[in-house]
N, C-alpha and C positions, 0 to 999 in steps of 0.2 A: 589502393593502400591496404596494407595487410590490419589484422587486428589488434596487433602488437603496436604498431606505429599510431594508430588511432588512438589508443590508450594512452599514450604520451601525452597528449595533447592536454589542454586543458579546458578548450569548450568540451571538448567531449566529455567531461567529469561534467560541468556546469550542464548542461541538455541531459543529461544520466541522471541528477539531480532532480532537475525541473518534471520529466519524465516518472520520475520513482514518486516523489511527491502526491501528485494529481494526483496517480494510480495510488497510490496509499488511501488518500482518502476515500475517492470514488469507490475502492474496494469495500471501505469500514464502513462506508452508507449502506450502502448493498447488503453487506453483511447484515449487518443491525436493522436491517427492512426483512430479510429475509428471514433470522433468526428471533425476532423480537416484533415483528407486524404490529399485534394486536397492542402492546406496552408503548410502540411510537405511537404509533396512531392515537392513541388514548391520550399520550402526554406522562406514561407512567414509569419516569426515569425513573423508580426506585427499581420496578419490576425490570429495565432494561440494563441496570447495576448488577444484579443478582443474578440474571442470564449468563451476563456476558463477561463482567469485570470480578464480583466479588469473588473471596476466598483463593486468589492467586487464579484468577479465569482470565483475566487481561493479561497473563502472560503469553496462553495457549491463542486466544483473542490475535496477539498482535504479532507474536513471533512469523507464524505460516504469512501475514500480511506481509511485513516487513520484508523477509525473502524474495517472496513473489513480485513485490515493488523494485530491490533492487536488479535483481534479475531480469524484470521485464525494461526500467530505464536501461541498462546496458545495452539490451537486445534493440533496441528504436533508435538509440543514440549511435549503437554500430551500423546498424540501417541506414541510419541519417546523413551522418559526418561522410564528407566527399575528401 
């Protein structure tokens, strides 16, 4: 089945979903461990606010996320779907 006719379908949006989801998140933990360690580990949301969210920072924060999420559900769901 080509990738065209895959995309018709509508489990395959639902698993592209489910897919991009996880990876959203799983990404933004990561993220925020990697970019903010010491402010998690402490418990010091203000310091992992001002890293990462404040003064228009959760746009840059979530945009490159976002993408990569959709992208990567598409990519596993077309993997997937028979």
């Amino acid at each position: 089945m080509t990738f065209t006719d895959k995309i018709k379908k509508g489990s395959f949006w639902i698993n592209a979903i489910k897919v991009g989801v996880v990876f959203l998140i799983a990404i933004s933990f990561v993220s925020l461990l990697i970019y903010s360690f010491q402010d998690v580990i402490s418990f010091n949301w203000e310091g992992v606010a001002d890293t990462n969210f404040n003064n228009g920072l959760w746009k840059r924060f979530f945009a490159t996320k976002i993408v990569a999420s959709i992208i990567y559900g598409i990519f596993i769901a077309n993997k997937n779907t028979k």
